[in-house]
C-alpha positions, 0 to 999 in steps of 0.5 A: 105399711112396708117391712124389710126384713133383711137377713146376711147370707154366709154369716158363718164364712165370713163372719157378721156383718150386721154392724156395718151394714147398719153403719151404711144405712145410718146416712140413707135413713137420715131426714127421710120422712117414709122411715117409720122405724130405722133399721135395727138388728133383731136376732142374730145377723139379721135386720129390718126397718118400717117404712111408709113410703114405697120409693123409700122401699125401692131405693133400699132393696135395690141398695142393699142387692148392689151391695151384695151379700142379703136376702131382702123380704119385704112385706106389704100390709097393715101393721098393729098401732100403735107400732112400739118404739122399737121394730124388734118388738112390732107385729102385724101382717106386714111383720108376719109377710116380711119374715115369709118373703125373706125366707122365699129370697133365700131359696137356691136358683132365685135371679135375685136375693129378693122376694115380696109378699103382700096383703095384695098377692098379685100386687106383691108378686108383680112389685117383686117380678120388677123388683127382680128385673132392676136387681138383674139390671143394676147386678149387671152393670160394670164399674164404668157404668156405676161411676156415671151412675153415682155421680149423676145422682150424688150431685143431680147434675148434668152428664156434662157436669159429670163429663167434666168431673170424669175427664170423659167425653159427654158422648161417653157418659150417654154411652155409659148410660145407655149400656148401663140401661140407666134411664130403663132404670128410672122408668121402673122404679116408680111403677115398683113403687105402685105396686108395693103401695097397692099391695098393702091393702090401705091403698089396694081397696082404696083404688078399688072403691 
């Protein structure tokens, strides 16, 4: 099981945040069968999510780093069952990861306000390094980058749709791509996922054996 654990960074300058930010997670969260429990404050300006599905994990980390303003602890690992109707009041080894790993992201001098901890230590420092190398990538990009970004994705089209829809040269969608190492992208977000998923212990002894 994966817990994201996400906690707001400068609260007191800016004020909470919280209700917002689950306000923008309320769509992401809809119709996804990976969502064990949804996301939810639990103390302060904090908030954290159960998650059964690794791809899930990736697309939400790297969501909230481009949104900026959070440190992401996810923790990979068994959780006690039956898991209580709220996040708030679950525990585990994954819960008790989470809350260590969002810690280890708030450190000064991190590349990214992410960090990862698992049952699978090597799995959970090796999801994190990739975890970290996307956040670096997508941090980077610019507006124009992002713009064929979204809109290649909101609608899974074509970049010639996308041309179009743009008022832009297909040849300057690919170069906004390439610049914006979008397909670099797509090629490590599955192997983040694998590494998330064999460092929860279920999924690690089972390619062992």
């Amino acid at each position: 099981m994966l817990v994201i654990t996400v906690d707001q960074q400068g609260s007191r300058r800016v004020g909470d945040r919280v209700d917002d930010l689950l306000a923008r997670l309320g769509s992401w969260q809809d119709g996804r069968a990976g969502v064990v429990r949804r996301f939810e404050r639990t103390v302060g300006d904090e908030v954290q999510c159960v998650l059964d599905d690794a791809d899930d994990a990736v697309d939400v980390a790297l969501r909230l780093l481009r949104w900026g303003g959070w440190s992401v602890g996810i923790g990979a690992g068994p959780v006690d069952e039956p898991l209580p109707a709220s996040s708030r009041a679950g525990s585990g080894t994954a819960f008790v990861l989470a809350r260590q790993a969002v810690e280890r992201a708030k450190t000064r001098g991190r590349p990214v306000p992410l960090a990862v901890d698992g049952a699978g230590a090597l799995e959970a420092s090796d999801a994190e390094a990739v975890l970290t190398l996307l956040g670096v990538v997508t941090e980077r990009r610019t507006d124009s980058g992002w713009e064929v970004v979204d809109a290649l994705t909101r609608a899974s089209t074509t970049q010639e749709r996308v041309a179009e829809s743009l008022g832009i040269t297909q040849q300057a969608v690919s170069q906004r791509l390439r610049a914006a190492l979008w397909a670099e992208e797509q090629a490590a977000r599955p192997a983040a996922a694998r590494l998330l998923r064999r460092a929860d212990r279920r999924d690690h002894q089972g390619d062992e054996g």
